[in-house]
N, C-alpha and C positions, 0 to 999 in steps of 0.2 A: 572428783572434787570440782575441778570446772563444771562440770554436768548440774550438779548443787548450785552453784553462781550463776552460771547461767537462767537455771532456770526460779531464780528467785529474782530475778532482773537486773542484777549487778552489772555493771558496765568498770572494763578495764580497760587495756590493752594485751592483757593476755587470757580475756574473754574474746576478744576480737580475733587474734590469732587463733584460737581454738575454733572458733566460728569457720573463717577460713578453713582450718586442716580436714576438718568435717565436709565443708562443702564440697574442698578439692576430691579428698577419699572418696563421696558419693559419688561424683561428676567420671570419674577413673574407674569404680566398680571394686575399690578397696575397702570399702566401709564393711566391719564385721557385719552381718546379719542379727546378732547382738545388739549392739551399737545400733543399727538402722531400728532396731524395732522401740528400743531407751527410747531415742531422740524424735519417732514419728508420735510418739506418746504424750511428748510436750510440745504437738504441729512447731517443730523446731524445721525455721525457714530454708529449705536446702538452696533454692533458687532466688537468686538476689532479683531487685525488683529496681531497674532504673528509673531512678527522678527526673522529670519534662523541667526545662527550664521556663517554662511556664511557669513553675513553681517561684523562681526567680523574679520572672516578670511581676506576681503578684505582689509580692513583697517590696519591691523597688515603686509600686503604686501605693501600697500602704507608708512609705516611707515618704513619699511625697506628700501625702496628706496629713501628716504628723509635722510635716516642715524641714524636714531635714535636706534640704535643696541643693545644697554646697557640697553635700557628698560626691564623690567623684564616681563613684557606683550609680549612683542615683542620678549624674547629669550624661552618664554612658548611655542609663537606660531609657533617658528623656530624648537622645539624639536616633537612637536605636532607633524608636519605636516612631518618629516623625518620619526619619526617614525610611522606613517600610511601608508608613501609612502614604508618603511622597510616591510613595514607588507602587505603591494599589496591593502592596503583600500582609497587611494588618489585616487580621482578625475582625467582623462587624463589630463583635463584643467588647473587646480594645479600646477600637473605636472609639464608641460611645462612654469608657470608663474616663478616654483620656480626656476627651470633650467635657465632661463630668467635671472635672478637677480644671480644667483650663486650661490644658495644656495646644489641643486643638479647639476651634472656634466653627 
């Protein structure tokens, strides 16, 4: 049944646990051979795939350019990134995004 939900793209919390118990079985070498062959059929993700706070970074740029200032997220990641670029550890690309919007000069 999960197998069905999952693979029609429904999002629960006990698709998310099945996700898991899957991943954990494969990762252990418990996963029926059954089971492994179902789930490679629907390139069902065995290996999680960590997110770059990068991804962070861009979005607190996007939020500054929307005006959302006063965010306390968004003045963390205004102090963050001055003082990295203070410190010569920013990114050229950064950089010139934060210069862009005014935040460097």
């Amino acid at each position: 049944m999960n197998f069905e939900i999952y693979r029609n793209g429904e999002k629960s919390n006990a698709i998310s646990s099945w996700i898991a118990q899957n991943r954990n079985e494969y990762k252990t070498g418990t996963l029926s051979e059954k089971k492994l062959d179902k789930l490679m059929g629907i390139n069902f993700p065995f290996e999680t795939i960590p997110k770059k706070n990068n991804d962070n970074w861009h979005q607190r740029l996007e939020e500054w350019k929307k005006g959302e200032r006063r965010s306390t997220l968004v003045q963390q990641w205004r102090q963050r990134s001055v003082k990295k670029y203070l410190e010569g550890k920013l990114e050229i690309d950064k950089i010139a995004k934060l210069k862009e919007v005014g935040i460097l000069s």
